[in-house]
C-alpha positions, -999 to 999 in steps of 0.1 A, spaced: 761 302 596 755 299 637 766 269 653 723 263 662 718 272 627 742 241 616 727 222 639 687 226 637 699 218 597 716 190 607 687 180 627 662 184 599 676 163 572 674 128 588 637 139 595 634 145 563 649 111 547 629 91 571 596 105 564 603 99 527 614 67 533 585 61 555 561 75 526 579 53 501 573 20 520 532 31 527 532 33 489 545 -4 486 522 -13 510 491 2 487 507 -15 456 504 -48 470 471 -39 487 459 -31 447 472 -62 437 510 -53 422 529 -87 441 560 -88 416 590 -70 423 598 -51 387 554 -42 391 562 -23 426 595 -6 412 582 7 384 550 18 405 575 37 428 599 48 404 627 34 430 656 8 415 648 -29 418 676 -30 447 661 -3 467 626 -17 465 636 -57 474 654 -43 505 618 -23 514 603 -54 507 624 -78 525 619 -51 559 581 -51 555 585 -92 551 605 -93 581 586 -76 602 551 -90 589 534 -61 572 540 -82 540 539 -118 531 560 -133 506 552 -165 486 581 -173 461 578 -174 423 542 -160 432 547 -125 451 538 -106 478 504 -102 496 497 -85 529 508 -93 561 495 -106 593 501 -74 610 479 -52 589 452 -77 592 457 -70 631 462 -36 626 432 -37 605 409 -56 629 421 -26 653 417 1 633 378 -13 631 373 -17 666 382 16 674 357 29 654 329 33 678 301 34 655 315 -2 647 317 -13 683 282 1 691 264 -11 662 279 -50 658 250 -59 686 226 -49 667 238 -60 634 243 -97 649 208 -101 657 193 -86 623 216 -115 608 198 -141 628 167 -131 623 168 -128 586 198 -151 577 210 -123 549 242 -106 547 240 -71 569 263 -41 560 274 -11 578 290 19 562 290 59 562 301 85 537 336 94 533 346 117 500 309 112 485 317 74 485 299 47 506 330 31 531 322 -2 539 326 -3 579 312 -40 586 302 -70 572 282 -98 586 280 -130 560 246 -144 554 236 -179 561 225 -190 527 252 -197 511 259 -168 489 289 -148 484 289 -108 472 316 -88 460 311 -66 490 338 -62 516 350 -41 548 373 -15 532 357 -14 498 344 19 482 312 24 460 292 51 443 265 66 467 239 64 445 243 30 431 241 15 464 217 5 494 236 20 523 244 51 499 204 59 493 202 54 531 230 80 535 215 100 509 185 106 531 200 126 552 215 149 523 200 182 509 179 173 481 198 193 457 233 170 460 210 144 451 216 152 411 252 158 415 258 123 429 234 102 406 254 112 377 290 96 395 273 65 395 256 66 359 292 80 340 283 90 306 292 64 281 288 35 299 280 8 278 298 -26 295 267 -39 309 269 -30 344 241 -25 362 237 12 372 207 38 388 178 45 371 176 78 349 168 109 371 134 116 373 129 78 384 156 80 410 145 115 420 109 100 427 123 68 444 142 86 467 116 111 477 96 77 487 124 67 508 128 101 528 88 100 532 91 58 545 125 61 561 145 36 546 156 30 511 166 -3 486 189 -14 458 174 -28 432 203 -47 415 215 -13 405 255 -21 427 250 -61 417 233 -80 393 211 -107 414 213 -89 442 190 -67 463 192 -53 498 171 -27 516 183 -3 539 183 26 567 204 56 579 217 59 612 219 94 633 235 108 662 222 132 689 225 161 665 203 140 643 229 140 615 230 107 597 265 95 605 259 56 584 235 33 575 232 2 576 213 -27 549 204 -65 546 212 -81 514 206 -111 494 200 -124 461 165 -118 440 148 -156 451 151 -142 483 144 -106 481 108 -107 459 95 -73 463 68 -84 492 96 -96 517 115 -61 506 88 -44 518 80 -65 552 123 -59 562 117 -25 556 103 -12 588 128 -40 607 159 -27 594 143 10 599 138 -1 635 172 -19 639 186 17 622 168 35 647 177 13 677 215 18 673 207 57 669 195 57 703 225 41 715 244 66 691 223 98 713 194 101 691 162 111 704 130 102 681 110 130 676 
């Protein structure tokens, strides 16, 4: 072997064992992000020994990606939530659309979303907590069904009818019988979502959360591709089916504002 053939080999291999180590310790990090705190949990999640995978954790700990509470576990650190709060305001659609957002929470005192579409899921972008006191299992970072959802119908409307079908049945899986709530049967959805392309904005009936409604818009950029949306939600004594109808052209509007700013033109 050439003396540059030893030596581009030699070269490779640490390359290699840091990017597997630096793979491995990602991997701890979505363990404890799923909930997996305890030690013997994260090693046998890994498939690394117990010795390997305390001296990952106790680097992570030391260097504040994880937090460690004895005889309890391990929990995320204070530099992912930095990282995280980053990551979110380097997402322009975030930083464009937070304006916006923060004065549709004060005039209707609900709790405002923002997401888009990533791998036929809604991704929760933003969150802005309502005023009245109520708390929803929604969260930045958290994934849900397209067509189970507010923002989803909203992002939906921007979708070739035909996917439509398709993505209705991932949120009504065959079989389901725990009591969830879930979308209406097809021909019912099909119709209601045809009214929202025709009105321009779209609701949840308590088909994500049970007590819960919201009502919702798509946002699009200057190619007039809808890129998110964004919805106001609260709980059924304060979402009867007049005041759903009365928010619907203000988040439309708010939706359409933030467009603009995003390079839409209205036709």
């Amino acid at each position: 072997m050439a003396v540059t053939e030893v030596a581009e080999s030699e070269h490779e291999k640490p390359r290699g064992t840091g990017t597997q180590t630096l793979l491995r310790g990602l991997a701890l990090l979505d363990c404890v992000a799923a909930g997996i705190g305890d030690v013997k949990g994260i090693a046998a999640r890994l498939g690394t020994p117990r010795s390997t995978t305390n001296r990952m954790l106790a680097s992570l700990v030391a260097e504040g990606y994880l937090h460690h509470i004895p005889y309890k576990g391990y929990l995320l650190g204070p530099k992912l939530i930095q990282l995280g709060m980053t990551a979110l305001e380097q997402r322009p659609l975030v930083a464009i659309a937070r304006p916006h957002l923060e004065q549709l929470a004060r005039t209707t005192g609900d709790t405002i979303h923002l997401g888009v579409e990533e791998h036929g899921e809604v991704f929760y972008l933003d969150k802005i907590a309502g005023t009245r006191g109520l708390e929803m299992r929604s969260c930045t970072g958290q994934r849900m069904p397209l067509a189970s959802t507010g923002l989803g119908k909203a992002l939906m409307l921007g979708m070739p009818p035909d996917r439509w079908p398709a993505l209705h049945a991932l949120a009504r899986p065959a079989g389901l019988r725990d009591g969830r709530p879930r979308p209406a049967g097809w021909l019912e959805f099909e119709a209601q979502m045809n009214r929202y392309v025709a009105q321009g904005w779209a609701m949840d009936l308590e088909e994500n959360e049970l007590g819960i409604r919201c009502v919702s818009a798509p946002l699009r950029d200057g190619r007039t591709q809808v890129v998110g949306a964004i919805s106001v939600a609260s709980a059924v004594p304060y979402m009867p089916e007049d005041r759903m109808a009365a928010l619907g052209p203000l988040v439309r509007t708010t939706a359409e504002a933030i467009s603009k700013d995003l390079g839409w033109t209205a036709p």
